[in-house]
Every structure is written in structure tokens, then in C-alpha cells.
C-alpha positions, 0 to 999 in steps of 0.5 A: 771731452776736453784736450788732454795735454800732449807733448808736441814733440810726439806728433813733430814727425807729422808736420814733415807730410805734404797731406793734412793730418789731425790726432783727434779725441773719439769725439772729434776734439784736435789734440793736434794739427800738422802745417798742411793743415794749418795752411789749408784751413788758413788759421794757426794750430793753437786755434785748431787745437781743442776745436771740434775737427767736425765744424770744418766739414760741410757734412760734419756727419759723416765725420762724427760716424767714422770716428766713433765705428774706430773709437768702438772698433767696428774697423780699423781705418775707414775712407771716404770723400768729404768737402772741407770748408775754408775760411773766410766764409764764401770761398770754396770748399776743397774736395778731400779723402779721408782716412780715419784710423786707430792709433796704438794710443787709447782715446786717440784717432788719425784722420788723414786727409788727401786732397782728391787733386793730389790724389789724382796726381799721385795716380798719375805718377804711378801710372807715368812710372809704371808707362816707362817701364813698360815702355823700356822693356817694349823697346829693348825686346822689339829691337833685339828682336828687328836687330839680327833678321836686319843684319841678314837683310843686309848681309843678303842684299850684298851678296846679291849686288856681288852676284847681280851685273845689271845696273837696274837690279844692283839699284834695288839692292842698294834701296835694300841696304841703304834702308837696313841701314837707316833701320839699324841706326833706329834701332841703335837709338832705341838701345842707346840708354840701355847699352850706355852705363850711368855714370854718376858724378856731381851735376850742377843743373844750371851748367846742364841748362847753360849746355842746352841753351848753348845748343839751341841758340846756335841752331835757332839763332833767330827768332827765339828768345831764351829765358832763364828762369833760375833758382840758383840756390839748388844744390848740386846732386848725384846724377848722370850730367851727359843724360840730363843734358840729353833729356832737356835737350830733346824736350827743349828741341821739340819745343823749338819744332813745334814753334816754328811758325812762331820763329818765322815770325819772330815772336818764338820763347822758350823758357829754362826754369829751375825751382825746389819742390817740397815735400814730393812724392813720385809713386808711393815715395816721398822725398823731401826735396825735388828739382823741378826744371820746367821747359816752357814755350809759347807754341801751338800745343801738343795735340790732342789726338796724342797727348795722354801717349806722347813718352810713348815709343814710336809717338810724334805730333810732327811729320817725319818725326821719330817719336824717341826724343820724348821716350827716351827723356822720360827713361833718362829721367827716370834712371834719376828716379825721376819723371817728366809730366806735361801740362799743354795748351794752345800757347803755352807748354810746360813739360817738368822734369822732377827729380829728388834731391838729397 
């Protein structure tokens, strides 16, 4: 069956989709291909075009059949995992899911098809999205709950010191105190992001950095090089400046604590880079356009034993660490709807702030 002509611009929508996307005849013939799929395959659309979609599969069977139970209406979509063969000959076939599905076009089918990499880390955005949110309404209801039995520990230790003339217990009274306090002020860090309202206005990310930068250098004046890695063609955007300078900051302060061996020995980076992502999608939405911030260091690592739960709340590689600053980055980042995604190993840890732009 032979390519009936079609009119370009009523697949154009298509060429907009990150995944690979092909309109093809019930017998496998491209009627067209979008420009995810050209850049995989590596071959140009008018060469795709009136080629039989099947010859790009190591198993071209599995295709044939799924296209001819929709053309038949044995179903309306069909999903499978296949290994599409990229040319030249001898490289490596890229693992996909294929969606198949009608159209509301006789003689025209969809075949989708997501590569499983992708497919994974769409699974990993959700579940990072859905984490945060868990994570915000753990912590909002563990400290309203702690926050009015404190104040009555408090209260009642003072009543007591008043009450108390030996010098020995008034010391038990003061421990009691000075911890509620210690505790109150954990609590208030719990709450801070809730109680503080979003003040939007226009941010240029690269001022955000410069603040952090500033920061860091006069804590660590020695022994750490800062890099700036910046694409200064990113447009300003809508958003909270005073909470992503704070989400940077406390990434970008972890990474100095975890390089401090590295900072005694005077060989300690951190790396500010800034970038445009296309094309994105966090959970189910897709954007057009995304900032990626990456902050990157040369440090040790994050440890195995808690990596899948580092924005967890109350979470820390570090002794005496609080185990807030990762969380509360992660709920600053998403109020920009937003995530943060970690990718670590032992000397290099890159932690990417991705947020849409407009």
C-alpha cells in the first residue's frame, strides 16, 4: 500500500513531542515521521516517509500484529516493549514502549514510542513529586503537633525554676528549657515555608547564583574554587527570588560540608551551571522550555545507605546535621512546580534544579 498524500501541516502539532511519534498506513507504511524520531533513527523524514516502519525493528513481527489487531478493531491501542535498530549497522538497538492506537482517520494508525530510559524517568518525577507532597504534609502536621505540648514543657519548667531555691535543680530546669528552645527553633525551621507567603516577582537566575556564590566564597574562602557555568541567554521568570536563592544556597552548602576534606587539601570545586532543557516534562505535564541549574562538586559522594531518601525530612549523610536543607530545597522548588533530581557518585555530585519556564 502506497503513501497517500498528506498535508504536512495536520501532523505539525506532533514534531512539539520529546517521544518518537510515526502516522503510519495499517500496513506499516510512514505517512510521517515527527523530529524525535528523525534524530533517533538518524536519517531525515523524507527518507522515513513511504519506508516500512517494521524494517526499523529488531522484531518487525510484533509490530506487523499490533498494527493490524487496531486497523481490524480487535482494540484500540495496544503497548508493548520492542528494540528499535539505529543506524549505522552495529550500533546499539534503543530499548522502547510502543503505544499503537486508532486515529479518528480510516486507514491511519499512531504508533508512540517512549524510550524505557525516559519512561523511567517520568516514573521517577512522579514519584519525587508525589515524595514532596508527602513529605510537606508529614512535616506541617508532626510540628503543629510537637509545637503546643513544647510550649508547655517550657512554660512548666519556668514555673518550676521560680518555685525551686537549690541551685542543682534550677540547673535541670535550665537543660529542660534551653532544649525546648533548641526544639521550638527546629520546629520553626520545619514550618518556615508554609508560614512564609510566595512572593512573586521577576528573577534573573544568574543574580540568584551570584547571591549563592557571594555566600559561599565568604564562608569558604580557601580552598574551593567556584565555577560559573552560565547560559546567559535564559530569560528572566516568574517566581519567588528569596526562596531559590535559599534552595541553591542549601544544596550548594551541602556540597561545601561534604567537601571538606577535599577544602583542607585545596583541590575542593563547585560548579554553578545554568542551561535550557526542551521539551520537559515533570509528572504528566510537559513544558516547552525548563531551567536546569546544576550544582556540582567533586566530593565524596552521597552515600549509599541514604540516597533514594536524601529530600526526605529529618535525613542526613553528616553528623549533627539537621536533614531539613535537602527538603526544604525540594519544597521551595516545587512551589516553582518544579523538582530537584540527584545523580552522585564517588567524585562527582550533580544535583539539578529543573523548573518550566514560560
Amino acid at each position: 500500500m502506497s503513501a497517500p498524500a498528506r498535508s504536512p501541516s495536520r501532523f505539525q502539532s506532533l514534531d512539539l513531542l520529546a517521544t518518537l511519534v510515526a502516522v503510519v498506513a495499517p500496513d506499516a507504511c510512514v505517512l510521517f515521521a515527527n523530529s524525535a524520531l528523525e534524530d533517533a533513527l538518524g536519517m531525515s523524514r523524507r527518507v522515513i516517509e513511504g519506508s516500512q516502519l517494521s524494517q526499523f525493528f529488531i522484531e518487525p513481527q510484533a509490530l506487523q500484529h499490533a498494527l493490524h489487531g487496531a486497523a481490524t478493531n480487535e482494540f484500540a491501542a495496544l503497548r508493548y516493549d520492542a528494540l528499535l535498530a539505529r543506524p549505522p549497522a552495529g550500533s546499539e538497538p534503543l530499548q522502547v514502549h510502543v503505544v499503537v492506537a486508532q486515529t479518528d482517520q480510516p486507514g491511519e494508525l499512531v504508533v508512540e514510542l517512549l524510550p524505557l530510559e525516559a519512561h523511567a524517568r517520568q516514573d521517577r518525577e512522579e514519584r519525587l513529586i508525589g515524595q514532596a507532597q508527602a513529605n510537606k504534609e508529614l512535616i506541617r502536621n508532626l510540628a503543629h503537633e510537637i509545637k503546643n505540648p513544647l510550649g508547655g514543657i517550657r512554660g512548666a519548667a519556668q514555673l518550676l525554676e521560680m518555685e525551686i531555691d537549690s541551685r542543682e535543680l534550677k540547673e535541670y530546669t535550665r537543660v529542660i528549657i534551653h532544649e525546648a528552645d533548641r526544639l521550638q527553633t527546629l520546629v520553626d525551621r520545619l514550618l518556615a515555608p508554609h508560614r512564609r507567603p510566595h512572593v512573586v516577582g521577576d528573577v534573573n537566575i544568574h543574580e540568584v547564583c551570584e547571591r549563592v556564590r557571594a555566600l559561599i566564597v565568604a564562608e569558604f574562602p580557601k580552598g574551593l574554587k567556584v565555577v560559573r557555568d552560565y547560559d546567559t541567554s535564559i530569560p528572566e521568570f516568574r517566581g519567588d527570588r528569596e526562596q531559590l536563592i535559599q534552595a541553591v544556597l542549601n544544596i550548594a552548602h551541602n556540597a561545601c560540608q561534604a567537601l571538606a576534606d577535599r577544602i583542607s587539601a585545596g583541590d575542593a570545586e563547585l560548579v554553578l551551571r545554568t542551561r535550557i532543557a526542551r521539551q520537559v516534562t515533570f509528572g504528566k505535564q510537559r513544558y516547552r522550555l525548563a531551567l536546569e541549574l546544576h550544582v556540582i562538586d567533586n566530593g565524596p559522594g552521597v552515600p549509599d545507605s541514604i540516597r533514594d531518601r536524601i529530600f526526605f525530612p529529618l535525613v542526613s549523610g553528616r553528623e549533627g546535621g539537621s536533614g531539613l536543607g535537602l527538603t526544604l530545597a525540594q519544597t521551595f522548588v516545587q512551589q516553582h512546580h518544579g523538582l530537584i533530581e540527584c545523580d552522585s557518585a564517588p567524585g562527582r555530585t550533580d544535583f539539578k534544579i529543573l523548573i518550566p519556564l514560560p
